[in-house]
C-alpha positions as CSV (number, residue, x, y, z in Angstrom):
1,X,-108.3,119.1,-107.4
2,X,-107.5,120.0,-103.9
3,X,-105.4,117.7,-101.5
4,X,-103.5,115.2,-104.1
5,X,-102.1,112.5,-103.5
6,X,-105.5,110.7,-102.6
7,X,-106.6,107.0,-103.0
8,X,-110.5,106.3,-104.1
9,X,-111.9,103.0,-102.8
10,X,-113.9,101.1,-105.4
11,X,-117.1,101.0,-105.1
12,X,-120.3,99.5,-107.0
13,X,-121.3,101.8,-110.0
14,X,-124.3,101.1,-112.5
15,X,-123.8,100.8,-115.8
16,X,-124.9,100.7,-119.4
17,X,-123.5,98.6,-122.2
18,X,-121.3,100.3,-125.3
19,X,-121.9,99.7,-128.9
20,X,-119.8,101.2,-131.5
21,X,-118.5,99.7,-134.1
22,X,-115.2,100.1,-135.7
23,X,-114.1,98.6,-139.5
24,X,-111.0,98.0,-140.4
25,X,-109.7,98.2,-143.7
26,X,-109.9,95.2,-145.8
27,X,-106.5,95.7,-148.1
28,X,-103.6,93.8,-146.9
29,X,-100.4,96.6,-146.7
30,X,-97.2,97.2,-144.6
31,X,-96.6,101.3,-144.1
32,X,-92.9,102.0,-142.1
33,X,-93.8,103.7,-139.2
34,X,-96.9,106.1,-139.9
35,X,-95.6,108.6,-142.5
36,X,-98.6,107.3,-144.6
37,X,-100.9,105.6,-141.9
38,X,-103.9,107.1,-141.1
39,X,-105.1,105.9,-137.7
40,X,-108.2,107.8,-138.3
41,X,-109.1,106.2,-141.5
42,X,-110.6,103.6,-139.7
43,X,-113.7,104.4,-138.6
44,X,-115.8,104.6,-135.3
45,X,-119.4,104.6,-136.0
46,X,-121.8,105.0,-132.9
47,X,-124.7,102.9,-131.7
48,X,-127.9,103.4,-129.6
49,X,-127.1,101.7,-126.8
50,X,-130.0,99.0,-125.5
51,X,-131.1,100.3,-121.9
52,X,-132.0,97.1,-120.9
53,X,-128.5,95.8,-118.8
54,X,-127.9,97.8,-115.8
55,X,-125.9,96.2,-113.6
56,X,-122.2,96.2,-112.4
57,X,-119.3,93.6,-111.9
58,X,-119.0,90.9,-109.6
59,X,-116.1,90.2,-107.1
60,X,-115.6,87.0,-109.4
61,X,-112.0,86.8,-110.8
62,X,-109.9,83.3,-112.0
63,X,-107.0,84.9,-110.7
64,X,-105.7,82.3,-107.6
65,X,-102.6,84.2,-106.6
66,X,-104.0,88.0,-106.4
67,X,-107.7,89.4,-107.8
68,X,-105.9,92.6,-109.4
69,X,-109.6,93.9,-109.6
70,X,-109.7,94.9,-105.9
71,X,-107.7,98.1,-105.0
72,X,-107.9,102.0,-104.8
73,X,-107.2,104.7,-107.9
74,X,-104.4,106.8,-106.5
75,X,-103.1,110.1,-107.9
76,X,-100.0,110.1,-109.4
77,X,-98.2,112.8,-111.0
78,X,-95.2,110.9,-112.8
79,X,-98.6,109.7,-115.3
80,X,-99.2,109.4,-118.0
81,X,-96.9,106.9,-119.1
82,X,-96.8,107.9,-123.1
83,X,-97.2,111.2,-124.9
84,X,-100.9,112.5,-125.6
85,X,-99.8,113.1,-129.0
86,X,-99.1,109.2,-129.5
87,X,-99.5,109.0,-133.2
88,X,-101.4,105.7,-132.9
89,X,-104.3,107.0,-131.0
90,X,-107.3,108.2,-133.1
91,X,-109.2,111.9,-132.9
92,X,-112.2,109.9,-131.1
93,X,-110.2,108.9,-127.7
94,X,-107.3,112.1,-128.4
95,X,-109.5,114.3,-125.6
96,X,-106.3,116.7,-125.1
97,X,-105.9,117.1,-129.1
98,X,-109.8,118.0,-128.9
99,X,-109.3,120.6,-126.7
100,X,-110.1,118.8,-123.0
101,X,-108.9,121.6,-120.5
102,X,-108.4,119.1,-117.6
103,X,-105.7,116.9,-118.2
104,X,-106.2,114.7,-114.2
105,X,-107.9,111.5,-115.9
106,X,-104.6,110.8,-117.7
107,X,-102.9,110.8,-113.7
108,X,-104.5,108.1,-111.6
109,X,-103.0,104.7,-111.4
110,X,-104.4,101.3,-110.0
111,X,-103.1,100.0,-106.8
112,X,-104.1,96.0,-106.2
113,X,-105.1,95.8,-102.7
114,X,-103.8,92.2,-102.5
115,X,-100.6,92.7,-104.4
116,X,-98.5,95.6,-106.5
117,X,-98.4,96.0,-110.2
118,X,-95.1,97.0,-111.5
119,X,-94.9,100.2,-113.1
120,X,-94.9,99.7,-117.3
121,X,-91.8,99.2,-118.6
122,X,-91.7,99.3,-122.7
123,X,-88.5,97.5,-123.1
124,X,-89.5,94.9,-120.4
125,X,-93.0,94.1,-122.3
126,X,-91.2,93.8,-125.4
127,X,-88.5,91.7,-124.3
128,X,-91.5,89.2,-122.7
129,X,-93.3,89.1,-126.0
130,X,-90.1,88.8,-128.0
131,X,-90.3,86.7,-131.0
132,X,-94.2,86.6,-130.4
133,X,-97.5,87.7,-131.4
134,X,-100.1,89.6,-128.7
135,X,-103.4,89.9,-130.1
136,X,-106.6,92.0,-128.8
137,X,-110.0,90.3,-130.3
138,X,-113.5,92.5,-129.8
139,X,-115.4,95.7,-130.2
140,X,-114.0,99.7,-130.5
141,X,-113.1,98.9,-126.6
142,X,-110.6,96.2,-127.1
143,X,-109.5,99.0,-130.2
144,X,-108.9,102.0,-127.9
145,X,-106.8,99.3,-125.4
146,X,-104.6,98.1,-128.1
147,X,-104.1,101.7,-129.1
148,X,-103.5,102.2,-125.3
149,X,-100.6,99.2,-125.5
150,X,-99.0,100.5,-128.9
151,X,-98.3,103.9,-127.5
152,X,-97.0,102.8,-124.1
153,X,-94.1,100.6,-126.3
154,X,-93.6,102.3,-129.4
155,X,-91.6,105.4,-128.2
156,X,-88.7,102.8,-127.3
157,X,-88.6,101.8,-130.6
158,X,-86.7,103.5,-133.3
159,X,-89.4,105.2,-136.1
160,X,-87.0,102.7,-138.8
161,X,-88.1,99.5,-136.8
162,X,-91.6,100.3,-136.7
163,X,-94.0,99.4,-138.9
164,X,-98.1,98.4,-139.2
165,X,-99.7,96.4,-141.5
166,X,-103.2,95.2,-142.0
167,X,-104.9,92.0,-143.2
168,X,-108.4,91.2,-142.9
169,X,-109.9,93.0,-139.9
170,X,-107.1,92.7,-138.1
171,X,-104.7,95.9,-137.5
172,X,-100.9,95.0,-136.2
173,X,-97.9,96.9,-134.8
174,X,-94.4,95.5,-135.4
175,X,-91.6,95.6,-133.4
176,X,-89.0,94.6,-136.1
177,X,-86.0,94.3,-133.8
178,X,-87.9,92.1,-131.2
179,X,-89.5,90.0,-134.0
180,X,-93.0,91.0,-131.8
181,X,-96.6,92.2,-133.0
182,X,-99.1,93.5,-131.1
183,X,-102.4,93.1,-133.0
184,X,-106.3,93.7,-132.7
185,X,-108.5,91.9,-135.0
186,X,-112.3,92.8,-135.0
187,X,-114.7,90.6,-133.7
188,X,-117.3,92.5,-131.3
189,X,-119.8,89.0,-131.0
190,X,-116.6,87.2,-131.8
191,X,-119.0,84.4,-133.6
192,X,-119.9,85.4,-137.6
193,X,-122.7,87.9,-138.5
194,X,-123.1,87.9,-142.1
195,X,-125.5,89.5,-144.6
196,X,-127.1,87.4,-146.5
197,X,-130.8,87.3,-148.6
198,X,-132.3,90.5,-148.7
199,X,-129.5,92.0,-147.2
200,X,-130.7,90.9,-143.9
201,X,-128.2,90.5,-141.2
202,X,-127.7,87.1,-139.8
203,X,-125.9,86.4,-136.3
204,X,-124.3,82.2,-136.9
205,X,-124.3,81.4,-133.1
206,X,-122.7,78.2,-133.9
207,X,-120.1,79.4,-136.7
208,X,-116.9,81.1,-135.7
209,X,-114.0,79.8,-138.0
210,X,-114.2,83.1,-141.0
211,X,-113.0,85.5,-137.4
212,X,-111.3,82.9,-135.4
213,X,-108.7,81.9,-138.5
214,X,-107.0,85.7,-138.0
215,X,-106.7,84.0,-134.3
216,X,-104.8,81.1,-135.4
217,X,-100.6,81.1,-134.5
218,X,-101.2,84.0,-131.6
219,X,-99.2,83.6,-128.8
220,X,-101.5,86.4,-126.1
221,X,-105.0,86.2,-127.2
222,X,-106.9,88.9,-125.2
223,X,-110.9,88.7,-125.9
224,X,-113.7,90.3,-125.0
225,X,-117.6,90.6,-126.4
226,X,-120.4,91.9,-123.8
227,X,-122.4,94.7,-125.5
228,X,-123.2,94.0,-128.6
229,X,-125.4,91.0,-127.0
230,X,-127.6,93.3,-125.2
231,X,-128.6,95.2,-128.4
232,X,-132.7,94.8,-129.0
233,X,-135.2,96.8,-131.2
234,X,-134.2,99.0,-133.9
235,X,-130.4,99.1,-132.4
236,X,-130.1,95.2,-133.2
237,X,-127.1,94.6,-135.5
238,X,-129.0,91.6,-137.0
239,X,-132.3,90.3,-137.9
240,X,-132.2,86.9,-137.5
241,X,-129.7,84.5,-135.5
242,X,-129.2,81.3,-137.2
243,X,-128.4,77.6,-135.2
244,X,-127.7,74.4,-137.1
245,X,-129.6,75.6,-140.4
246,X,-132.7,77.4,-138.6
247,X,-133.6,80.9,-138.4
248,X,-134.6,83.0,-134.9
249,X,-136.0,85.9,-134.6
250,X,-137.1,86.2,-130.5
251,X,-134.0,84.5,-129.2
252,X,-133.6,85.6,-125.3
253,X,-130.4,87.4,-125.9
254,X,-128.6,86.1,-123.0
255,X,-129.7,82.1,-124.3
256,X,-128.0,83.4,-127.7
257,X,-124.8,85.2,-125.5
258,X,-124.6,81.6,-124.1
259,X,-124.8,79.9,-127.3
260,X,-122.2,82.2,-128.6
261,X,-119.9,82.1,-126.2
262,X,-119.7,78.2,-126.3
263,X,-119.0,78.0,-129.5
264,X,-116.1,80.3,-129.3
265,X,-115.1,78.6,-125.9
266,X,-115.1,75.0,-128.0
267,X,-113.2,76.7,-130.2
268,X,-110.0,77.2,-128.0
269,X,-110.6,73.8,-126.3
270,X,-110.4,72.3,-129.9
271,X,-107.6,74.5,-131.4
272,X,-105.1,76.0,-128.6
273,X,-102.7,74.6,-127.0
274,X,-102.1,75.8,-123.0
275,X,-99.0,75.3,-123.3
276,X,-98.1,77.5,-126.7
277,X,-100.8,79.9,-126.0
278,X,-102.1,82.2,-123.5
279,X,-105.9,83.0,-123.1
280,X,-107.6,86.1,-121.5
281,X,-111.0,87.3,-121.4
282,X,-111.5,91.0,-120.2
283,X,-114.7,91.9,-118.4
284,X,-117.0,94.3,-119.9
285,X,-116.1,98.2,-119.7
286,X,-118.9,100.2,-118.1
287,X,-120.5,103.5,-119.7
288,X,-121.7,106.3,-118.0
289,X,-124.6,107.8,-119.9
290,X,-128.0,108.4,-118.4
291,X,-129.2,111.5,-118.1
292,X,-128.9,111.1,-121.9
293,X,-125.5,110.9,-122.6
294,X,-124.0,113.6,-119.9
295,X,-123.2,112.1,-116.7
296,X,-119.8,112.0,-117.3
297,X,-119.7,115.9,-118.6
298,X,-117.5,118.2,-116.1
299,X,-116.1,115.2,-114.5
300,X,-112.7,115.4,-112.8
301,X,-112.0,112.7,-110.6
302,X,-113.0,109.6,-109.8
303,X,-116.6,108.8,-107.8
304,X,-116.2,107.8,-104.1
305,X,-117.9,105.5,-101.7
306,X,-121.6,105.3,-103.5
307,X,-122.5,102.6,-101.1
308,X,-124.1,100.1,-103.8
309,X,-123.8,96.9,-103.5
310,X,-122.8,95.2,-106.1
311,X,-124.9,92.8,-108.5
312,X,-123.6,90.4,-111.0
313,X,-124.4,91.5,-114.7
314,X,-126.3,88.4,-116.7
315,X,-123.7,88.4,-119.0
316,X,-120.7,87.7,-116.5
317,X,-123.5,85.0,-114.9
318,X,-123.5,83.6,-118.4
319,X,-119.3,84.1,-119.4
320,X,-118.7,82.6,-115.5
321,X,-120.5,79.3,-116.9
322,X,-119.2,78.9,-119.9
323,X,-115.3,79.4,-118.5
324,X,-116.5,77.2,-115.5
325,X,-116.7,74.1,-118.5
326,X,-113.8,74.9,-120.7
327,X,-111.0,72.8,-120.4
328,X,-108.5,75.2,-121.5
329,X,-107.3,77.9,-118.7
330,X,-108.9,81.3,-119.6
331,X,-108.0,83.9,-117.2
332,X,-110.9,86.4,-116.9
333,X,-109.3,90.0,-116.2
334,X,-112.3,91.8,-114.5
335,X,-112.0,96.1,-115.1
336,X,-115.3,96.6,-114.5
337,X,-115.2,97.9,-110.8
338,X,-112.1,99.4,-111.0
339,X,-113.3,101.1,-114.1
340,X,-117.0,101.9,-113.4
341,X,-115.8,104.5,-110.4
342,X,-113.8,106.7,-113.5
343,X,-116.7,108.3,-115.4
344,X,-114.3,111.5,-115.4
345,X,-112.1,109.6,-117.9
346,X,-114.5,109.7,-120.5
347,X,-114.5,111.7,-123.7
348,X,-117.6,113.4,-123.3
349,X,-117.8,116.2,-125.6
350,X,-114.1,116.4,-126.4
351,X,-114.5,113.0,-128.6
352,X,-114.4,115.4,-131.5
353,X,-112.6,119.0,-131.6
354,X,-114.5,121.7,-131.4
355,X,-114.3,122.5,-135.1
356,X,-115.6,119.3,-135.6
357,X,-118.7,119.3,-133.7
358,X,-120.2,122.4,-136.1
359,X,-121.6,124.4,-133.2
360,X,-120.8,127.3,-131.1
361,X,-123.5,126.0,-128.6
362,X,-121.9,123.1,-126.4
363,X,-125.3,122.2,-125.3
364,X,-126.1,120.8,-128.5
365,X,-122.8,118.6,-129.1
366,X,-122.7,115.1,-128.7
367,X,-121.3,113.4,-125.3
368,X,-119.1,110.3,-125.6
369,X,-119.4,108.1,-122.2
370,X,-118.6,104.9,-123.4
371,X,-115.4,105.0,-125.1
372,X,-112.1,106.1,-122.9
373,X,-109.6,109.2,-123.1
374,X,-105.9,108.0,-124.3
375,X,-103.8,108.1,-122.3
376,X,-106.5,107.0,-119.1
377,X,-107.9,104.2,-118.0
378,X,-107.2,101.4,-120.8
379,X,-103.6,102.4,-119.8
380,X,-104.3,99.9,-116.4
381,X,-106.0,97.2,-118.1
382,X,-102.6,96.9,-120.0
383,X,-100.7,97.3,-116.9
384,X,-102.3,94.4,-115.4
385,X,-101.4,92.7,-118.7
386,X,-98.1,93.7,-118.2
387,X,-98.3,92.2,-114.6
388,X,-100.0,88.8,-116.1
389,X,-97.1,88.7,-118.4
C-alpha cells in the first residue's frame, strides 16, 4: 500500500449480522500451558446468516469522559502486538498460518479522536487484574476477542505459570503468578435455549440462571449477544420461545431481543454488586458479506469516506432501552463504526489453509466475512479494555 503512514476517517458502513456457533468442551480439566491443549478442538460451526438487519451503529456510547468509538485507523508498523503464531488462536481466525499473503490488517491501530489509548502493556493488564477474574460472555465473536486478549498477555508469562482449564462452557486462561484468569464462557442469546420434547429447540426468554451461574464471582464481565436474535426461517436456532410456561412460535424477534435482554439486565441488578464488579456490554461486530460471501476478498486496507449516514440498528434501539432502566452501571463499548470500515481484516478464504479447503479452484472455496484475522481488529476492542481498565 502506497503512502503509509495514513489515518482513515470512520465512516458509516452497512452490515449484516454473524452467526456461528462455537462449543466448548463439557469435561472439567487443567492442561499446564498447551503441550496437550488443542485450541482447535473446540469447534466453529457456520450459520446462514438472516438478511433481514442491515444497518450500522449509532454515535450512542455511555462513556461520559471520552466516546473511544470516534477516531481514525492509522498505520502503524511497530503492530501487531503478539506473534501470529500465538498458540491460543484457532486455524479459523490464524489467516497468516492459512497462507494470507498480505499481512497489513494485522498493522492499523485505533486512534480516539477525543482522547488517546495507551499502547497494550501485558504486564500492566496483568498487574490491573491481579488477583481477579476477567470474563468474556457471547457468541464465536466474543471467542476470537478473548483469544485476541490471551495472546497479547501470555508471552510475559513463563510457559510453567500458564495454564487453561475448562468447566462447563466456559474456557479460562491462568496467570498463576498474578493469581488472574481471563475467561470466556458461551452464551451467544445469553438467556437458556434448551432442547426439549421432540428434540425441539426452545429459546426460555425469561430463564437465565443454568448460563449466568458460570457468571457468578467475576470481577470484568464483558457481554455481548446481537446476531443470533435476528436469525428467522430455516437458519432459526430454535422452534419455539417459551415466557412464563407458554409456547411462541411468531414472536417479532426484536419484542423477544427485548425480552431477553431484560431478563439478563435484571439479572445483574439482582446479583452484582457495582462496587465488586465491573459490567460491559460490547456493541455488535459487523460482517461484510453480500455479494455472497466475497466483499471482503482481495481487501487490503480499510474503506474511506463512503458518505452514509449512519442509522441506528434495532437491536442497539432495543439494548439502549434496556441499559437506559438498569440500575446497575453497564458501560456499552461501541466497535461497530470503528470496525465496520475494516472489511480487509476479514478471513475470507484464508479461514481454512489451502489443504483444507479440498480445491485447486479458489473460486469455489468458502469466504469467511464475519469472523476476524488474529492478530487484527479484536486486538483494539481489547485495547480499549485495556484503557477502561
Amino acid at each position: 500500500m502506497a503512502g503509509k503512514p495514513l489515518t482513515v476517517p470512520t465512516s458509516s458502513l452497512f452490515f449484516l449480522w454473524l452467526a456461528t456457533l462455537s462449543v466448548v468442551s463439557k469435561n472439567s480439566y487443567f492442561t499446564p500451558c498447551l503441550a496437550n491443549f488443542d485450541m482447535d478442538s473446540v469447534e466453529w460451526t457456520e450459520e446462514k446468516e438472516d438478511d433481514g438487519v442491515n444497518e450500522v451503529q449509532s454515535q450512542h456510547t455511555l462513556s461520559r469522559a471520552c466516546d473511544l468509538s470516534v477516531g481514525e485507523w492509522a498505520f502503524d508498523a511497530s503492530y501487531p502486538l503478539y506473534n501470529p503464531d500465538c498458540p491460543y488462536l484457532v486455524n479459523q481466525v490464524s489467516c497468516r498460518r492459512n497462507g494470507r499473503p498480505d499481512s497489513d490488517y494485522e498493522k492499523w491501530r485505533w486512534k480516539p479522536q477525543q482522547c488517546s489509548i495507551p499502547r497494550f502493556d501485558a504486564l500492566g493488564f496483568l498487574g490491573r487484574i491481579r488477583k481477579k477474574r476477567v470474563m468474556l460472555v457471547g457468541d464465536s465473536i466474543m471467542r476470537s476477542q478473548w483469544e485476541s486478549l490471551v495472546c497479547l498477555v501470555e508471552a510475559v508469562i513463563p510457559s510453567e505459570r500458564k495454564l487453561v482449564s475448562s468447566r462447563g462452557p466456559t474456557i479460562a486462561f491462568h496467570a498463576m503468578d498474578f493469581e488472574a484468569s481471563i475467561e470466556f464462557s458461551w452464551a451467544p442469546l445469553l438467556v437458556e435455549l434448551k432442547e426439549e420434547a421432540d428434540r425441539k429447540k426452545v429459546l426460555h426468554l425469561d430463564s437465565i440462571e443454568e448460563n449466568a451461574k458460570y457468571w457468578r464471582g467475576v470481577d470484568v464481565l464483558v457481554f455481548d449477544s446481537a446476531h443470533w436474535w435476528t436469525h428467522s426461517g430455516e437458519w432459526s436456532s430454535w422452534d419455539y420461545y417459551k415466557v412464563g410456561g407458554r409456547l411462541f412460535t411468531g414472536l417479532n424477534p426484536m419484542v423477544a431481543y427485548e425480552r431477553g435482554l431484560t431478563t439478563w439486565a435484571n439479572w445483574v441488578d439482582l446479583n452484582l454488586d457495582p462496587r465488586r464488579t465491573r459490567v460491559i456490554f460490547r456493541s455488535v461486530s459487523p460482517q461484510h458479506s453480500r455479494e455472497n460471501g466475497w466483499q471482503c476478498y482481495k481487501q487490503r486496507e480499510p474503506l474511506v469516506g463512503l458518505g452514509h449516514r449512519p442509522r441506528v440498528p434495532w437491536q442497539l434501539v432495543v439494548l439502549r432501552e434496556v441499559l437506559r432502566k438498569t440500575s446497575f452501571p453497564v458501560y456499552l463499548l461501541d466497535v461497530t463504526r470503528m470496525s465496520a470500515v475494516r472489511r480487509d481484516g476479514h478471513p475470507s478464504i484464508y479461514g481454512r489453509a489451502a489443504d483444507a479447503q479440498g480445491r485447486q479452484d479458489t473460486a469455489a472455496w468458502t469466504s469467511d466475512c464475519s469472523h476476524w484475522c488474529l492478530p487484527g481488529v479484536p486486538d483494539a476492542w481489547n485495547e480499549m479494555l485495556y484503557a477502561l481498565l
